[in-house]
C-alpha positions as CSV (number, residue, x, y, z in Angstrom):
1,X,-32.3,145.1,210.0
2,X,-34.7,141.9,210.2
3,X,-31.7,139.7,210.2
4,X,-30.4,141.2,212.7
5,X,-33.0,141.3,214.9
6,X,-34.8,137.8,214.3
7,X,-31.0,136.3,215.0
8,X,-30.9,138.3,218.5
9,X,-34.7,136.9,219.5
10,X,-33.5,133.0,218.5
11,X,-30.1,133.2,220.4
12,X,-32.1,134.8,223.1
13,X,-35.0,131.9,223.5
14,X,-32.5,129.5,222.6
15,X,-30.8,130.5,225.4
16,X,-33.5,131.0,227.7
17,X,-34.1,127.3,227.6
18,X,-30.3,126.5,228.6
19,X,-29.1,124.5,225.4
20,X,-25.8,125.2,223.6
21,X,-26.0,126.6,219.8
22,X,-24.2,123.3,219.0
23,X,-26.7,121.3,220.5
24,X,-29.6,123.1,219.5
25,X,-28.6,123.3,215.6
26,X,-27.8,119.1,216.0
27,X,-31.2,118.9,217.3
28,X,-33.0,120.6,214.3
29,X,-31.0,119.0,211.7
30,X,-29.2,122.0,211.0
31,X,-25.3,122.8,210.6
32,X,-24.2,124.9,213.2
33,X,-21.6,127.3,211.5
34,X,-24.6,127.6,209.4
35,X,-27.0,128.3,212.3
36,X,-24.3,130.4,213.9
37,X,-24.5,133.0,211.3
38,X,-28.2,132.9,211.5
39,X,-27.8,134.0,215.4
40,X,-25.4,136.7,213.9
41,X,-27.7,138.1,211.3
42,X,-25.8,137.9,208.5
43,X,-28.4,135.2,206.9
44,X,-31.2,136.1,204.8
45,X,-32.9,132.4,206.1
46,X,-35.8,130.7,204.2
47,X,-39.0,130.5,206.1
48,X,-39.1,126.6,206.1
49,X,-35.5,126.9,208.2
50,X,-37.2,129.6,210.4
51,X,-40.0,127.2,211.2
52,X,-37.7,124.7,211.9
53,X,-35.5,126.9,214.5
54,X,-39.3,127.9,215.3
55,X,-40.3,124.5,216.2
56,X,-36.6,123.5,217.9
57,X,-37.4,126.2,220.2
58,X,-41.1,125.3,220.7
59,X,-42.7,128.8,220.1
60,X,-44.9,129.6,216.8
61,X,-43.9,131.7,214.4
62,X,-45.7,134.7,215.5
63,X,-44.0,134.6,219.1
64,X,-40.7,134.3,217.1
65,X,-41.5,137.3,214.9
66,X,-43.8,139.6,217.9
67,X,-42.5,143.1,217.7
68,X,-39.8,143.4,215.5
């Protein structure tokens, strides 16, 4: 599942450059039960917030989405 799988490669970059969820979500303008579920896959998230968690992260979209 998409969800599933985008949610796994955020929480994963997110943590790869060492910042909490809460932080992270804070930083993006972003509610972080709300951004919590997204790292749990159980959103079906608009593209303008995926660009946005894009962005927060610093990758593009395409490294976001590579091989899922």
């Amino acid at each position: 599942m998409i969800t599933k799988e985008l949610g796994e490669r955020i929480k994963e970059t997110r943590n790869k450059i060492g910042i909490s969820q809460e932080k992270f979500a804070l930083s993006i303008g972003m509610d972080r039960t709300y951004f919590a579920s997204v790292e749990a896959g159980k959103r079906n998230i608009s593209i303008c917030n995926i660009k946005k968690i894009a962005d927060g992260l610093g990758v593009s979209l395409s490294e976001l989405f590579a091989g899922l």
